[in-house]
Gaussian input, Z-matrix of N, CA and C with variables (Angstrom, degrees):
# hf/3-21g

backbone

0 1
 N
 C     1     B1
 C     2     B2     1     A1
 N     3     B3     2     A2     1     D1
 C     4     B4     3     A3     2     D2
 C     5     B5     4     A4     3     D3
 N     6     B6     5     A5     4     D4
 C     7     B7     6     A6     5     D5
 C     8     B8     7     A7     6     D6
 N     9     B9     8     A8     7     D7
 C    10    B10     9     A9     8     D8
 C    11    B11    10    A10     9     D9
 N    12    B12    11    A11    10    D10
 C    13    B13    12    A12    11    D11
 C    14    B14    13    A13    12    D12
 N    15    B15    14    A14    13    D13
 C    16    B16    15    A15    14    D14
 C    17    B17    16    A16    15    D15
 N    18    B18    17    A17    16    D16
 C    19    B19    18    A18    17    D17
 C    20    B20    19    A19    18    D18
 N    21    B21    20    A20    19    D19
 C    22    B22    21    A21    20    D20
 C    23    B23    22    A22    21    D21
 N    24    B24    23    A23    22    D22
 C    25    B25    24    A24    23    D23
 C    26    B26    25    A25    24    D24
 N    27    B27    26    A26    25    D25
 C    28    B28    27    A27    26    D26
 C    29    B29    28    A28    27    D27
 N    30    B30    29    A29    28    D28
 C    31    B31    30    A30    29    D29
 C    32    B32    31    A31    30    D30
 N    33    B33    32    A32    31    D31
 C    34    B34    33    A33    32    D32
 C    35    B35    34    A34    33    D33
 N    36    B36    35    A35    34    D34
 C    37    B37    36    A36    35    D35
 C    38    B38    37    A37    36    D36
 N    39    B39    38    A38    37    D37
 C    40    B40    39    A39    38    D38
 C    41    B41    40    A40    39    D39
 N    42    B42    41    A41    40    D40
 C    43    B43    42    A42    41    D41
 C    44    B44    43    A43    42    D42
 N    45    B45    44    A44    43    D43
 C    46    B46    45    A45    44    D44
 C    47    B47    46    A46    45    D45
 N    48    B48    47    A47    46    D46
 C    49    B49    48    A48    47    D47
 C    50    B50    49    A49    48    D48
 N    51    B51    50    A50    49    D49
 C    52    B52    51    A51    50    D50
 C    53    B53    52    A52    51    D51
 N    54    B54    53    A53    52    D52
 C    55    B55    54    A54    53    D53
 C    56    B56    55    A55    54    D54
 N    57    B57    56    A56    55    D55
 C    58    B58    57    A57    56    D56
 C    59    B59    58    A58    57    D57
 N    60    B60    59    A59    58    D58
 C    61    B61    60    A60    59    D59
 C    62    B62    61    A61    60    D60
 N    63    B63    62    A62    61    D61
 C    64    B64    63    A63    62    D62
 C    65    B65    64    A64    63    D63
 N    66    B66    65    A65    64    D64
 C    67    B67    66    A66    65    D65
 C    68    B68    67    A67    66    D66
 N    69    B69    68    A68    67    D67
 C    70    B70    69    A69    68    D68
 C    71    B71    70    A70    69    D69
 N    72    B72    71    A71    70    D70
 C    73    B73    72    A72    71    D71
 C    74    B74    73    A73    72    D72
 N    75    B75    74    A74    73    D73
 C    76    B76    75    A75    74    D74
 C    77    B77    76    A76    75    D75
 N    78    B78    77    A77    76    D76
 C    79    B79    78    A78    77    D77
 C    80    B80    79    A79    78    D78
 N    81    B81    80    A80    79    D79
 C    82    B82    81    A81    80    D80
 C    83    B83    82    A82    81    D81
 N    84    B84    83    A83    82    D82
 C    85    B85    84    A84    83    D83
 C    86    B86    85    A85    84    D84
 N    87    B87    86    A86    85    D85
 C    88    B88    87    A87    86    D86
 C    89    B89    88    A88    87    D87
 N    90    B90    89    A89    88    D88
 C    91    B91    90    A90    89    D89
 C    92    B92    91    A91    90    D90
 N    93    B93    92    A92    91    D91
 C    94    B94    93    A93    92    D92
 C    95    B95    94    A94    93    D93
 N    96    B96    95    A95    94    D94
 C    97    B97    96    A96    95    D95
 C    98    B98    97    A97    96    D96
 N    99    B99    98    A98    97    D97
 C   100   B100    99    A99    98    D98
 C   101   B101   100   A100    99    D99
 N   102   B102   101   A101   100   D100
 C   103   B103   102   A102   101   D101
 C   104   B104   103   A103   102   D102
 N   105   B105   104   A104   103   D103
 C   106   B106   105   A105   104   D104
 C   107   B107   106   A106   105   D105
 N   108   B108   107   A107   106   D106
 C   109   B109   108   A108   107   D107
 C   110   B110   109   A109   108   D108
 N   111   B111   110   A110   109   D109
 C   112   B112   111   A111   110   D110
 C   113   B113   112   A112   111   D111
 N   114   B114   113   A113   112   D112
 C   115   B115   114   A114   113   D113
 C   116   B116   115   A115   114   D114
 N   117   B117   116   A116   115   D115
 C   118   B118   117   A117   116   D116
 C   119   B119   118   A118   117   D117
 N   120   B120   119   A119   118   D118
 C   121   B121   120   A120   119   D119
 C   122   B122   121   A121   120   D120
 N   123   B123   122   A122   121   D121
 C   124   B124   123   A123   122   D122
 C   125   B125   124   A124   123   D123
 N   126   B126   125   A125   124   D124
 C   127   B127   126   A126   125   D125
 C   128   B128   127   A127   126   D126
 N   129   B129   128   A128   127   D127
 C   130   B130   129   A129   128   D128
 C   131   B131   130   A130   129   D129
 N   132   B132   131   A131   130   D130
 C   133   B133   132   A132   131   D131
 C   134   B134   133   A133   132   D132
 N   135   B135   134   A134   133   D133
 C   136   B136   135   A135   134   D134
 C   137   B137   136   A136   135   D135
 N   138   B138   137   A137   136   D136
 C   139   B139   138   A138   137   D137
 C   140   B140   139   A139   138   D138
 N   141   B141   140   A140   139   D139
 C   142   B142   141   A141   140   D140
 C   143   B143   142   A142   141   D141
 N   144   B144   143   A143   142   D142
 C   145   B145   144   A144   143   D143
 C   146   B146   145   A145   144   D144
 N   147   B147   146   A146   145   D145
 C   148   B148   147   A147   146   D146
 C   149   B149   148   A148   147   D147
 N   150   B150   149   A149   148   D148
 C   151   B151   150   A150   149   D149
 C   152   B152   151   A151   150   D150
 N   153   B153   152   A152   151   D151
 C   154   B154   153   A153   152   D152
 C   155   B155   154   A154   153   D153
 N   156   B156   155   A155   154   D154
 C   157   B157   156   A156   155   D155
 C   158   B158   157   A157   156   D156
 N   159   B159   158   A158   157   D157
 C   160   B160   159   A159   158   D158
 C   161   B161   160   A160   159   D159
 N   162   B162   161   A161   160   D160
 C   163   B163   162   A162   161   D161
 C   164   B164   163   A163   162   D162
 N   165   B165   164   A164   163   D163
 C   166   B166   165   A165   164   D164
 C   167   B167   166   A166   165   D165
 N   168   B168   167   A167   166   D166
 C   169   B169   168   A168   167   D167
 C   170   B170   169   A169   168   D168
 N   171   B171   170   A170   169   D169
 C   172   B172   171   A171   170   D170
 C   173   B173   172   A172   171   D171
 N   174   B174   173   A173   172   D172
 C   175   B175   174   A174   173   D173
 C   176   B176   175   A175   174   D174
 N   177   B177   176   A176   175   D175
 C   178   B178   177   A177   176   D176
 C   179   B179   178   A178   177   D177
 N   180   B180   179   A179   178   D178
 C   181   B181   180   A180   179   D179
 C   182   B182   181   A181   180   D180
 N   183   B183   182   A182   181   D181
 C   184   B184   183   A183   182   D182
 C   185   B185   184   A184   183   D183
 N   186   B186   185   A185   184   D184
 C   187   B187   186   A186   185   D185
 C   188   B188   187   A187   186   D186
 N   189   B189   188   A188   187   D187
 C   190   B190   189   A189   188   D188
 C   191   B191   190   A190   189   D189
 N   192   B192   191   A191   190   D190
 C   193   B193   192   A192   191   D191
 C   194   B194   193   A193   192   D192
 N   195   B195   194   A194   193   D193
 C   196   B196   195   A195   194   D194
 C   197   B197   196   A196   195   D195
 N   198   B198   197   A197   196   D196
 C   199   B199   198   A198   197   D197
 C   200   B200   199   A199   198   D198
 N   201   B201   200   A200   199   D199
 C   202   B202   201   A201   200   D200
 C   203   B203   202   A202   201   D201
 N   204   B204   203   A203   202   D202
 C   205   B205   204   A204   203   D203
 C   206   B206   205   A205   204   D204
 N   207   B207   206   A206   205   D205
 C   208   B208   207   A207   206   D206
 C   209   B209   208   A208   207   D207
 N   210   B210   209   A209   208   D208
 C   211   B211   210   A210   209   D209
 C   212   B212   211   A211   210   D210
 N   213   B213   212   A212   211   D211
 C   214   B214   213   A213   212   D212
 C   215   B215   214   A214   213   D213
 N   216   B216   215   A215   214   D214
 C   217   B217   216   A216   215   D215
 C   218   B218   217   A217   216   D216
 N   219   B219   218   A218   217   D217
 C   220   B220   219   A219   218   D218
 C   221   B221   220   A220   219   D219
 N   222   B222   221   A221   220   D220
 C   223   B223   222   A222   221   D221
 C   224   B224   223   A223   222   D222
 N   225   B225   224   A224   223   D223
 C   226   B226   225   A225   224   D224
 C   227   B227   226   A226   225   D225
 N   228   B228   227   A227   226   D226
 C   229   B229   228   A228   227   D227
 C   230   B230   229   A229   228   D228
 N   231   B231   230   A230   229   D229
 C   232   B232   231   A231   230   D230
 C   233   B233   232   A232   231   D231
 N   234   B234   233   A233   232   D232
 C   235   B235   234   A234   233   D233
 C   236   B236   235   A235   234   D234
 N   237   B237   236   A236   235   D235
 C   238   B238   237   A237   236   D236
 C   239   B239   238   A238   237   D237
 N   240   B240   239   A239   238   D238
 C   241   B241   240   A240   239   D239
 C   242   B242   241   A241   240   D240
 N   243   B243   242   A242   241   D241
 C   244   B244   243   A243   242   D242
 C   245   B245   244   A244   243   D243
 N   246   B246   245   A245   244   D244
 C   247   B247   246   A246   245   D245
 C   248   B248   247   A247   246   D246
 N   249   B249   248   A248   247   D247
 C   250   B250   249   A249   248   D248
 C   251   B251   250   A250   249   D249
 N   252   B252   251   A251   250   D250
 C   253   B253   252   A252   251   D251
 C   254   B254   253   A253   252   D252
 N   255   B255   254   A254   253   D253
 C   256   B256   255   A255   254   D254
 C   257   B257   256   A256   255   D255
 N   258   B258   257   A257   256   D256
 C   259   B259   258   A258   257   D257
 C   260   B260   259   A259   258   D258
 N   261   B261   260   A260   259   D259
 C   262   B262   261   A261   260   D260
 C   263   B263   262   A262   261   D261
 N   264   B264   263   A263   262   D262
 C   265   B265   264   A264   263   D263
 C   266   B266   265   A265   264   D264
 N   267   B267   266   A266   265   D265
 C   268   B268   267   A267   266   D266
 C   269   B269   268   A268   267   D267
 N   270   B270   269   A269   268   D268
 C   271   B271   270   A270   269   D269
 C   272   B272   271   A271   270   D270
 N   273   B273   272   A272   271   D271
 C   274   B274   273   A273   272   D272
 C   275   B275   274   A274   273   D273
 N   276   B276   275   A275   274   D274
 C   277   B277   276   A276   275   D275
 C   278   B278   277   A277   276   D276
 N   279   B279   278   A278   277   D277
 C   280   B280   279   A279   278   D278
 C   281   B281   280   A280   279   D279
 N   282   B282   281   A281   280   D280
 C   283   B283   282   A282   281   D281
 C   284   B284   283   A283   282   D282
 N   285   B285   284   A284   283   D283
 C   286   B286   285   A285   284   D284
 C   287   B287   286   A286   285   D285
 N   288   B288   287   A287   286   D286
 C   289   B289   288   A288   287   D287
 C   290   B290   289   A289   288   D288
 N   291   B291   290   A290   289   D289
 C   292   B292   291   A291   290   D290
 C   293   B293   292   A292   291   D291
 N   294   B294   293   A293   292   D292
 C   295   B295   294   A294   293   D293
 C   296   B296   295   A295   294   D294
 N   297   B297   296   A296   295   D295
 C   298   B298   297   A297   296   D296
 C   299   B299   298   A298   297   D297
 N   300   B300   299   A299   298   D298
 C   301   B301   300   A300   299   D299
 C   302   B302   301   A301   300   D300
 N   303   B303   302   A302   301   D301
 C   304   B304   303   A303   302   D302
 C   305   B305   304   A304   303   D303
 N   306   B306   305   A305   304   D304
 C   307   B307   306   A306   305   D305
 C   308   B308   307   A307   306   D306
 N   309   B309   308   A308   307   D307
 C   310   B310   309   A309   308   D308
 C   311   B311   310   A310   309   D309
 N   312   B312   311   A311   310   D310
 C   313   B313   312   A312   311   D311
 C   314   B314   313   A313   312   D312
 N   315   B315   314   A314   313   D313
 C   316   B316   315   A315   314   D314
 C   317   B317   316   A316   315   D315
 N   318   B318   317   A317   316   D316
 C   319   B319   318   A318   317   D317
 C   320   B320   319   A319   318   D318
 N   321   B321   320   A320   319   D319
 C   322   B322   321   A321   320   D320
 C   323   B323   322   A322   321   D321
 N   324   B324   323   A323   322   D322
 C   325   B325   324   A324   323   D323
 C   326   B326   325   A325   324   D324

   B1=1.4358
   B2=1.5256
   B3=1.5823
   B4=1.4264
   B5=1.6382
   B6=1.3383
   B7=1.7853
   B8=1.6949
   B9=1.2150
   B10=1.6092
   B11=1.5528
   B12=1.3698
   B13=1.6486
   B14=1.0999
   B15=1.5231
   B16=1.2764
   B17=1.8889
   B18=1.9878
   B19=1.3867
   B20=1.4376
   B21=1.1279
   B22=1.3326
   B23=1.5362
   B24=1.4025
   B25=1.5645
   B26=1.6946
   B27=0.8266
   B28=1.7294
   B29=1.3793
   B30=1.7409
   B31=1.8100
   B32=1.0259
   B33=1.4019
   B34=1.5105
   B35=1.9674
   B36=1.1339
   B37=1.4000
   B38=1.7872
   B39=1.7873
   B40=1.7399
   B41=1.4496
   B42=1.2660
   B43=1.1349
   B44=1.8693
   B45=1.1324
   B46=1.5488
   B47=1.5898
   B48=1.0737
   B49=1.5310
   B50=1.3136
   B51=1.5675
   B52=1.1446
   B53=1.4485
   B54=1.5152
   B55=1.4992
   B56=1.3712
   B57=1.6260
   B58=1.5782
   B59=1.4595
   B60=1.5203
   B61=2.0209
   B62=2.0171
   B63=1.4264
   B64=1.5817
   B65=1.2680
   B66=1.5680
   B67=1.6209
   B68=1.5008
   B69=1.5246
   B70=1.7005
   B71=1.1624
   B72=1.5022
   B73=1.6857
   B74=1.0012
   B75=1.1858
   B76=1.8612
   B77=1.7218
   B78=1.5220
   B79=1.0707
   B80=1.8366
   B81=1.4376
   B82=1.4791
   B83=1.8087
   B84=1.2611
   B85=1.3887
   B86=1.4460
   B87=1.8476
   B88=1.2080
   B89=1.3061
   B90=1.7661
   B91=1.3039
   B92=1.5727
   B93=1.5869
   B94=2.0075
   B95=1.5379
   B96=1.4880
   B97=1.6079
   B98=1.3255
   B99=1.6427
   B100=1.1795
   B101=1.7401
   B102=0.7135
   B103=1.5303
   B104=1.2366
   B105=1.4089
   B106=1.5417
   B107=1.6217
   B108=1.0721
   B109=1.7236
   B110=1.4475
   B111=1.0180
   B112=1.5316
   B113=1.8994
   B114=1.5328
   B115=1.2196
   B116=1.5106
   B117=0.8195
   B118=1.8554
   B119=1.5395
   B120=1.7747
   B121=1.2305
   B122=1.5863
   B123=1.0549
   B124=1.7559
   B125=2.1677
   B126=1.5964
   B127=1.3520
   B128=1.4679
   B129=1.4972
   B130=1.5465
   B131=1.3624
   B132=1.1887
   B133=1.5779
   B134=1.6697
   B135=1.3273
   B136=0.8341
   B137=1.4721
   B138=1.8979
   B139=1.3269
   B140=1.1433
   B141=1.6120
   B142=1.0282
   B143=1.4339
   B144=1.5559
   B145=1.1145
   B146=1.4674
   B147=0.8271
   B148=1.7902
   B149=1.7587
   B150=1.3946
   B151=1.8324
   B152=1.9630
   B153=2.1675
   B154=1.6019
   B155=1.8213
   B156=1.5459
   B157=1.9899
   B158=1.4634
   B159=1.4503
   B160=1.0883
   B161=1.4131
   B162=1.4799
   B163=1.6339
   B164=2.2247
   B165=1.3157
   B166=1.3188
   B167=1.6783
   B168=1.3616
   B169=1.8480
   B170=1.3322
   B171=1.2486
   B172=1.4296
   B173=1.6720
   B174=1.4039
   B175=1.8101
   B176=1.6373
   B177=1.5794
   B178=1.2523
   B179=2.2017
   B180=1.2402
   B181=1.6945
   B182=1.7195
   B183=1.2323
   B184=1.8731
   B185=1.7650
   B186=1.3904
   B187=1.7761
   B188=1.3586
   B189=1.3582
   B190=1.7900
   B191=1.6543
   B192=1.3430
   B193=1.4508
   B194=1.8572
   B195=1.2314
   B196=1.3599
   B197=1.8040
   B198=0.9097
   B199=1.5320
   B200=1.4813
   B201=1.1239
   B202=2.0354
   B203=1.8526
   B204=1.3553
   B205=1.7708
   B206=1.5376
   B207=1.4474
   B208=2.2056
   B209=1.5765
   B210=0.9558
   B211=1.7132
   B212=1.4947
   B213=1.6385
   B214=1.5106
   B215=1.4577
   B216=1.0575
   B217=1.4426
   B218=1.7927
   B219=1.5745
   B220=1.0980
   B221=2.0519
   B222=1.1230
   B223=1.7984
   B224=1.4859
   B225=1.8189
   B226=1.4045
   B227=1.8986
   B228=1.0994
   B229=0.9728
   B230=1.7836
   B231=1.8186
   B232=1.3339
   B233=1.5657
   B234=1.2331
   B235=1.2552
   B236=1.8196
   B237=1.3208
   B238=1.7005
   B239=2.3125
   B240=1.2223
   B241=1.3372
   B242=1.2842
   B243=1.0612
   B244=1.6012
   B245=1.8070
   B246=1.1726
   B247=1.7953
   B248=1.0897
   B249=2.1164
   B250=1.4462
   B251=1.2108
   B252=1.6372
   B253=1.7516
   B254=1.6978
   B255=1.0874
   B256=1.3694
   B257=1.1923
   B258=1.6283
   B259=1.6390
   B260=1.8243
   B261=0.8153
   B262=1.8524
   B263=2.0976
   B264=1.0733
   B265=1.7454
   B266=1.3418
   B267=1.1823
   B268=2.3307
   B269=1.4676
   B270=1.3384
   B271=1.2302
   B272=1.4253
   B273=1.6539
   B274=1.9598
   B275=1.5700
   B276=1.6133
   B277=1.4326
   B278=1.2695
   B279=1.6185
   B280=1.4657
   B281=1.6958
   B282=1.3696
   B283=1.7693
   B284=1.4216
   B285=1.2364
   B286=1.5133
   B287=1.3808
   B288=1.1578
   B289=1.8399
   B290=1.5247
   B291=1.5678
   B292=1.4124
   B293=1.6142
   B294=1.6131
   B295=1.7443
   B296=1.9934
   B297=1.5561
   B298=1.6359
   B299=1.6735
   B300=1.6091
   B301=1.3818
   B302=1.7442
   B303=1.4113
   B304=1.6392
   B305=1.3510
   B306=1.5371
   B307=1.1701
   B308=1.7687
   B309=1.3015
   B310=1.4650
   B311=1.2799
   B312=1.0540
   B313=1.6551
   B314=1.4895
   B315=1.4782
   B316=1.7702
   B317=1.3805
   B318=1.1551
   B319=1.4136
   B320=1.5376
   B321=1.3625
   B322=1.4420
   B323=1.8057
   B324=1.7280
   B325=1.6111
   B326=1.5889
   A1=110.82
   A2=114.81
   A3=93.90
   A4=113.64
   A5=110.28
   A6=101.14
   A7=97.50
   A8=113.50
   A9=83.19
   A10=125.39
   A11=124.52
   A12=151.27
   A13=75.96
   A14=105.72
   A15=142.88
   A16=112.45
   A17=97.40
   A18=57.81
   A19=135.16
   A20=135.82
   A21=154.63
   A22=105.55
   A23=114.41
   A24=120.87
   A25=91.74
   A26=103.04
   A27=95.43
   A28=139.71
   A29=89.29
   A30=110.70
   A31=145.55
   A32=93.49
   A33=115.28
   A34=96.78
   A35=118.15
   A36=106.67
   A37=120.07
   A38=92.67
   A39=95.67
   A40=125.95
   A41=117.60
   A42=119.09
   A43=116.43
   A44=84.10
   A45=97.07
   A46=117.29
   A47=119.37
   A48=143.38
   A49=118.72
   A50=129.42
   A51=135.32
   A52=101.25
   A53=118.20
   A54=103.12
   A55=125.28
   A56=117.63
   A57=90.01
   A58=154.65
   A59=95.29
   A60=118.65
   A61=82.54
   A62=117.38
   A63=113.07
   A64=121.73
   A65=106.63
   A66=107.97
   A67=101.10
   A68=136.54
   A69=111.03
   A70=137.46
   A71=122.83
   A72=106.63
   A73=87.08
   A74=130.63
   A75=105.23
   A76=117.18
   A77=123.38
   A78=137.06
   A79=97.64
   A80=109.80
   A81=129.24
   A82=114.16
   A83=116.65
   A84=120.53
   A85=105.68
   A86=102.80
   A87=125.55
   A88=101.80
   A89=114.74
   A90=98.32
   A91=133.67
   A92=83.86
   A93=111.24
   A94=93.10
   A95=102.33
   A96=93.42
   A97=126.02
   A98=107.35
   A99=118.57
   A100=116.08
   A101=126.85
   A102=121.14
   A103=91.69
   A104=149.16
   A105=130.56
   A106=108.05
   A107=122.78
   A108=116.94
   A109=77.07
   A110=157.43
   A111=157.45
   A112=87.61
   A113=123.35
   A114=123.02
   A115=114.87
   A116=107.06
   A117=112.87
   A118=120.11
   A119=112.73
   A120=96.59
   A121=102.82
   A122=122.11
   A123=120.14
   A124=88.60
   A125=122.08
   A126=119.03
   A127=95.06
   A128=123.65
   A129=108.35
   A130=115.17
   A131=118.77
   A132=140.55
   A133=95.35
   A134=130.19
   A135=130.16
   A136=132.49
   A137=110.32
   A138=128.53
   A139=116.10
   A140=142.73
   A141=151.45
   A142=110.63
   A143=120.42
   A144=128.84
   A145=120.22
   A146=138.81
   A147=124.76
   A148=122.31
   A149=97.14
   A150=120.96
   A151=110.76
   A152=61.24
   A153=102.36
   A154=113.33
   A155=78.54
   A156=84.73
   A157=101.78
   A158=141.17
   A159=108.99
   A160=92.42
   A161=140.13
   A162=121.71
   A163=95.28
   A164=75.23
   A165=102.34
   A166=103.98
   A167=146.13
   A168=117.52
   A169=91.36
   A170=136.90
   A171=114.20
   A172=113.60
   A173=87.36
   A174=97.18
   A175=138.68
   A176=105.55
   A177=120.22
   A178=92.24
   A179=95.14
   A180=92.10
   A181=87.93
   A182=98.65
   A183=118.49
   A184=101.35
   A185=106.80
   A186=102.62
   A187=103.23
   A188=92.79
   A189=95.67
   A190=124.59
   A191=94.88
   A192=69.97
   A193=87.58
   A194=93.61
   A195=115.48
   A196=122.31
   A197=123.37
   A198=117.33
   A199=96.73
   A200=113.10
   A201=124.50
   A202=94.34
   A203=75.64
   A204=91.36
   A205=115.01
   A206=80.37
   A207=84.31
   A208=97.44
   A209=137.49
   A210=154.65
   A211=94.85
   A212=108.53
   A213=118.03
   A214=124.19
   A215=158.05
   A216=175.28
   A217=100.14
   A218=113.73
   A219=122.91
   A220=97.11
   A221=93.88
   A222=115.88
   A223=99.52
   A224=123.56
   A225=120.94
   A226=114.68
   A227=101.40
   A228=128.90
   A229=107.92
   A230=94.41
   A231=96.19
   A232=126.61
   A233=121.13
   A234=135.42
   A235=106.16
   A236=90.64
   A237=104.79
   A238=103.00
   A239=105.88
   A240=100.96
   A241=115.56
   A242=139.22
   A243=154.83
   A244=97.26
   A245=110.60
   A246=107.17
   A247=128.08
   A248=98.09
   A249=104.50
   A250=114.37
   A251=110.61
   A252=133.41
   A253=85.37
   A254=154.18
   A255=169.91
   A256=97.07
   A257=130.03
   A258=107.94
   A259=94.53
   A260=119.64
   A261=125.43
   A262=93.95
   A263=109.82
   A264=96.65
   A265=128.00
   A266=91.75
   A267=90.70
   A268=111.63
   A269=89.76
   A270=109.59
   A271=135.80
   A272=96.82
   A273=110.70
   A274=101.45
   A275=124.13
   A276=114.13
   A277=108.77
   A278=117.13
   A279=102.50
   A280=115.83
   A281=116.17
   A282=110.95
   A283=81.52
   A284=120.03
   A285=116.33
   A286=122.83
   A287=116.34
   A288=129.37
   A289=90.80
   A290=91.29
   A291=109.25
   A292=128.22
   A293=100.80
   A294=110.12
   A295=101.33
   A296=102.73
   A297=111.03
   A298=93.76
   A299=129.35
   A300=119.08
   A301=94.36
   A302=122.79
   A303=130.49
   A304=82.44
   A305=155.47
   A306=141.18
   A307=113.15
   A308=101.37
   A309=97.63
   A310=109.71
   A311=128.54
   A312=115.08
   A313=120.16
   A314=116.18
   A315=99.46
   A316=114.18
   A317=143.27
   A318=127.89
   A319=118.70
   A320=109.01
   A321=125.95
   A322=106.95
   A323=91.82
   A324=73.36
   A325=112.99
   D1=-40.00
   D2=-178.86
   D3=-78.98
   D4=-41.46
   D5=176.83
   D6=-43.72
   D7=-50.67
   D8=-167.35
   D9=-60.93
   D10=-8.06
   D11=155.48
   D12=-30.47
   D13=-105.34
   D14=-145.47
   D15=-41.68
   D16=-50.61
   D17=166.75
   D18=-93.05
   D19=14.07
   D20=166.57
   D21=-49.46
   D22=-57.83
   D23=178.55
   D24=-63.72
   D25=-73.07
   D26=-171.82
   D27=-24.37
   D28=-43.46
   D29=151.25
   D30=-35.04
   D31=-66.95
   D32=178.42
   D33=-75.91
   D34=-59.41
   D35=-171.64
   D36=-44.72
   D37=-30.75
   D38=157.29
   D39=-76.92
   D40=-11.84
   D41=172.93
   D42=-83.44
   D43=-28.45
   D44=178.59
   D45=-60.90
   D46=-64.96
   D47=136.91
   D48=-8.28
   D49=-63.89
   D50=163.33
   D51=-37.34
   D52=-73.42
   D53=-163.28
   D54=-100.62
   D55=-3.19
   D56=126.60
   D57=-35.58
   D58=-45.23
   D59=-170.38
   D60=-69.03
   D61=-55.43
   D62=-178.76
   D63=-46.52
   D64=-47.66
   D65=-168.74
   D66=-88.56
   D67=-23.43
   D68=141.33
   D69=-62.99
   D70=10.68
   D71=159.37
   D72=-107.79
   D73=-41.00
   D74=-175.78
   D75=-52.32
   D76=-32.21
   D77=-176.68
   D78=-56.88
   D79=-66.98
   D80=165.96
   D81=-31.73
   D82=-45.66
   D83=177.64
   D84=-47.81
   D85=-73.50
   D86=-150.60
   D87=-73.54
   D88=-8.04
   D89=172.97
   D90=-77.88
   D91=-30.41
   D92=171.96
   D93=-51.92
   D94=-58.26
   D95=-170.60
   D96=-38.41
   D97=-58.85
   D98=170.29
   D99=-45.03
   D100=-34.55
   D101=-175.52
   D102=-94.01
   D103=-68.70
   D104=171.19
   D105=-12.75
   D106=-72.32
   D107=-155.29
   D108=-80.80
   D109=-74.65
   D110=-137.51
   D111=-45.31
   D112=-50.04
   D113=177.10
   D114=-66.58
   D115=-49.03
   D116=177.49
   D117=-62.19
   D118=-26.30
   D119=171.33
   D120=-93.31
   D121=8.19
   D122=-168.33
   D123=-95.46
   D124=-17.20
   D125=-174.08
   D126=-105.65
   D127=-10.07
   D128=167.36
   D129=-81.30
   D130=-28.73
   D131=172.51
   D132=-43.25
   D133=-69.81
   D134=-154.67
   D135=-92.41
   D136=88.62
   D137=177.29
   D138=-0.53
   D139=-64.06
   D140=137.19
   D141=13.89
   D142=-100.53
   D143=167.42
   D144=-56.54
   D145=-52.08
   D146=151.44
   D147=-15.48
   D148=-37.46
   D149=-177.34
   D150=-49.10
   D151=-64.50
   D152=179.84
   D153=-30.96
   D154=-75.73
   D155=-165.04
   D156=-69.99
   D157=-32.48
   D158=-158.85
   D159=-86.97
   D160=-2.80
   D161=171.70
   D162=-53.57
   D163=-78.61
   D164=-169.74
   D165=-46.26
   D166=-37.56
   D167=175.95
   D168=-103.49
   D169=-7.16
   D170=-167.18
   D171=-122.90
   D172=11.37
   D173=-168.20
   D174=69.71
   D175=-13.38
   D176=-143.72
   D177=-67.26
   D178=171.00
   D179=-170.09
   D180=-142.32
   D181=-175.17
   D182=-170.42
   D183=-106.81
   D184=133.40
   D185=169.81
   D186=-39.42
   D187=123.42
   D188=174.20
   D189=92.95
   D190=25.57
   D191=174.13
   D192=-151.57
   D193=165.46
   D194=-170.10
   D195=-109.07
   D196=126.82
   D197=-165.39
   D198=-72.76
   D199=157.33
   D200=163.59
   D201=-116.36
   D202=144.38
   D203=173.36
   D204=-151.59
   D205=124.45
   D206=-162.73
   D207=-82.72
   D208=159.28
   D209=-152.83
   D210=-149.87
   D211=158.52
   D212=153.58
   D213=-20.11
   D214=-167.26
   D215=-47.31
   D216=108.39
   D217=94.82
   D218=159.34
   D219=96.68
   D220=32.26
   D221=170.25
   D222=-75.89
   D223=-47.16
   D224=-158.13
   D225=85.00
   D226=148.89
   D227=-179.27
   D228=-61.78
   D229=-59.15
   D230=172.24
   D231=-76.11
   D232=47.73
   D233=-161.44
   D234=-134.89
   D235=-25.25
   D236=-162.73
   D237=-67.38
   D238=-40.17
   D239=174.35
   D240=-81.22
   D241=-12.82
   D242=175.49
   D243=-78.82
   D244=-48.47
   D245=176.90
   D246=-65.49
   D247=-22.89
   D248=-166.75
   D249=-74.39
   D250=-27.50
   D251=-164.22
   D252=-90.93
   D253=-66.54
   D254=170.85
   D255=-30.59
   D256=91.66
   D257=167.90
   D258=-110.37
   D259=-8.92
   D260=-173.04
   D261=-66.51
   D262=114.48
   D263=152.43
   D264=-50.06
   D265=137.51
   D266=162.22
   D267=-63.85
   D268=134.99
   D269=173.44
   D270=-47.92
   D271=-14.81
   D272=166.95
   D273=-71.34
   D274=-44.04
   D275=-161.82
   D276=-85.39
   D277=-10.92
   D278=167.26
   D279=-88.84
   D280=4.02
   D281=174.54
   D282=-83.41
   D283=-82.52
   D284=-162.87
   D285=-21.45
   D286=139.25
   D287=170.53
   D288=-69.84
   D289=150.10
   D290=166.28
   D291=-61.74
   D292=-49.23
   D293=166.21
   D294=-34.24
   D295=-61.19
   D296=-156.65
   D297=-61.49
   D298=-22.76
   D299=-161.79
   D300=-84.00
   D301=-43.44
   D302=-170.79
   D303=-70.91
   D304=-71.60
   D305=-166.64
   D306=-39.01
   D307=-54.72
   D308=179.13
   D309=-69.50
   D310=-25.24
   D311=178.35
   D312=-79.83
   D313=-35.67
   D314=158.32
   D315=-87.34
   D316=-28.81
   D317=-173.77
   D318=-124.82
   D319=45.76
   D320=166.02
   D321=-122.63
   D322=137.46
   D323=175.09
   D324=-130.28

């Protein structure tokens, strides 16, 4: 009767253990987490980077200024406001494979 006590306490004290040892990596996860967003809201904070992304995902630009947009090799100059309004590809570069588009771009002339 008492070994069977004993091992009963033993059980549970391994059982106990188990989810302690669990609920410290989970503790450990959520802590990264926590410092992840703790960093991300400290880079939303900062005007700077706010600038940043919405040039860059949202396009947005500064009074006065004009976007540049590089084209193929032998596009022209007068081609550059026609690309700017044009954001859809031609319909040739979307049949083409990508391999055949990087091929044509270094060894086509």
């Amino acid at each position: 009767m008492l070994g069977y006590k004993i091992y009963g306490v033993s059980y549970e004290k391994y059982q106990i253990n188990k989810k302690v040892t669990t609920l410290d990596t989970v503790m450990a996860g959520l802590s990264q987490k926590t410092e992840d967003l703790k960093a991300l809201v400290g880079r939303l904070e900062d005007k700077d980077y706010i600038e940043k992304e919405a040039r860059k995902k949202l396009n947005f630009q500064k009074p006065g200024e004009q976007p540049v947009i590089i084209t193929k090799k032998g596009a022209g100059a007068n081609n550059s406001l026609a690309a700017k309004n044009n954001t859809a590809s031609s319909t040739k570069d979307k049949e083409e494979s990508n391999i055949k588009l990087w091929y044509n771009m270094f060894f086509s002339e």
